[in-house]
Each structure stands twice: as C-alpha cells, then as structure tokens.
N, C-alpha and C positions, 0 to 999 in steps of 0.2 A: 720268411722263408722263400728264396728265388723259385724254388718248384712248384709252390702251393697254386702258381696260376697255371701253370701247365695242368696240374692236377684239376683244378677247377674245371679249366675250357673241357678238356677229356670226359670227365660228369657232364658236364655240361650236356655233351652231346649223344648220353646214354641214358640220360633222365628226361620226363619232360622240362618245358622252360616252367611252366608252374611253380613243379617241385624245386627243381633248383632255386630259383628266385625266391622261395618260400623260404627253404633251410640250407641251402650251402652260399649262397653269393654273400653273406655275410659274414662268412667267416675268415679267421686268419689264422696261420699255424707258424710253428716253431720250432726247431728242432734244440732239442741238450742235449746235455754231455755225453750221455748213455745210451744214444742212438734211441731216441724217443719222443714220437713228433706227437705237441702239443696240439689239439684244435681248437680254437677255441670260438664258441658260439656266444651268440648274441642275450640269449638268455636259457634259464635251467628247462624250459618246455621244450626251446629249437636242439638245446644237448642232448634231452633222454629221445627224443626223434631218431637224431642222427646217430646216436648210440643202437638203436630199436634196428632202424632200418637202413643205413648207410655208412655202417663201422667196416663191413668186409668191402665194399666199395671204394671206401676210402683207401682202407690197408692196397688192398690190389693197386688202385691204380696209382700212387705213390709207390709201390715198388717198381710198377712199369716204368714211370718217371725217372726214377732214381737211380736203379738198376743194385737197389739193396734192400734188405728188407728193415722195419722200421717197427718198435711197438707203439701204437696210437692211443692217447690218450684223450678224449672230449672233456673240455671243460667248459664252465662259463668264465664269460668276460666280466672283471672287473667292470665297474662303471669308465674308467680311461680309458680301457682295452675296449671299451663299447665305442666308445667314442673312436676310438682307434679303429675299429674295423670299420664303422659307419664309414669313416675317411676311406680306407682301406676299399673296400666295397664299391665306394662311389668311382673311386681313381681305376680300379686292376683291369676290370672287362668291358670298359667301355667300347663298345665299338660304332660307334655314332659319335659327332661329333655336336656337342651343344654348345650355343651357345650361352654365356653368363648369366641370361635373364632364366633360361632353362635350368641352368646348375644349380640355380638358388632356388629357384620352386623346387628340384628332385631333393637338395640336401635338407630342404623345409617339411616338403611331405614325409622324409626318412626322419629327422629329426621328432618329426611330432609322432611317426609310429614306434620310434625306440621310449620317448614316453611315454605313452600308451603300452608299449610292454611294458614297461619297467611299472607303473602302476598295477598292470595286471599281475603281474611276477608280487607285487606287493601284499594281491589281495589275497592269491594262493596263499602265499608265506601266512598271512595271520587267517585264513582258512585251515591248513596245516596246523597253527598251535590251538586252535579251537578245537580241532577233533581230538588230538593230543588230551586236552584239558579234560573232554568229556570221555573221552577211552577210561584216563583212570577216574574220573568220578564214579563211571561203571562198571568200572575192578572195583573200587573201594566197599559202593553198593552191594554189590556182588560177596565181599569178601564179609561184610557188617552181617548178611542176610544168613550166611552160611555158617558163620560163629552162631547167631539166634537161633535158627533152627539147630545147630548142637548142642545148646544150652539147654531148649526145652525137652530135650530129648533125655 
C-alpha cells in the first residue's frame, strides 16, 4: 500500500522510536475491495498489541493520509508475508544510508529475531493447547465429582 509509509513516518513521530520500532516498523498493509486496510504484523503477540493500543491510531492517521475513511483489520503475517515485511521494513524508512557489510549484519540480527519470534510464537501455541487439555480435564473432573456426589445422595 503506497500510504502505509506516509502512515508510518506520521506514528513515527507521535510515538516514541522505542515503541515504533518495537510494534509498527514491521509492519505492512493492504487495502481490498471493500475499502478495508489490512495490517499485517509480524507475529500474533505484536497484532493483539497493536490491536490493544494502536488500532484508533492507526484508523485516524490513515484517514489523515488518505483523506477517506477505511475499516482496519490486524492480522498476522503468514510465514512469506513475515518474510515479506522483514524485506519491507528493512527497505521503507531507511533514513541512513549503509553500507553492504551493514545491510547484512541489520537483515542478520532481524532475521535471527523473526526466529526467535517465530519460536516463541511456537511455544505459546503449544502453551495454549496445554492449558486447553487441562481446562477440560478439570471440567471433566469437576463434572465425574458432581455426578458422585449425586449418586450418594
């Protein structure tokens, strides 16, 4: 989406660089058919963020941009669309110029922290179906207990 850097630099300079650089410089958007701008983050932790604390942010300043309004949707990136913004990211706000020996250590250190998400992002998912597993063990429990006690009753 040609706006989404306009969009960016504008946050950019209404958030700290922390925050930015934390949760939105990785991202990239899209607009459909429906007048409906996709964003999409880098993993399901940096989306419920940006969802939490920077969904009317985003609306607003893409309508400033745009000069219409837009319904915003957060999702996560695909694994290619990670990759994709990774790329996306490293190219859009550069404002320094590096050289080659530089590009390859920053898309190195990116590279090995979209790993490191992607692993963490792993260990929640199977953190999430453990607690799942042991919820209804302790409905089931629960449910076992409460049949016995109306039996002996």
């Amino acid at each position: 989406m040609d706006h989404w850097n306009a969009v960016l630099k504008i946050i950019a300079g209404k958030i700290s660089q922390p925050s930015f650089e934390t949760w939105l410089k990785a991202t990239r958007a899209e607009i459909t058919d429906n007048n409906t701008v996709i964003v999409y983050g880098p993993n399901s932790f940096a989306v419920e963020w940006l969802k939490t604390h920077y969904s009317d942010l985003i609306i607003q300043t893409l309508e400033k941009v745009t000069g219409q309004a837009y319904t915003v949707e957060i999702k996560t990136a695909t694994k290619d669309e990670r990759e994709e913004v990774i790329t996306y990211s490293t190219n859009s706000l550069e404002t320094k110029n590096y050289d080659e020996s530089e590009l390859n250590t920053l898309k190195s250190i990116i590279s090995q922290q979209s790993a490191t998400i992607n692993n963490q992002q792993r260990t929640i998912d199977d953190l999430d179906k453990r607690v799942t597993i042991l919820e209804l063990k302790l409905k089931l429990y629960l449910e076992a207990s409460n049949q016995e006690t109306a039996s002996k009753s």
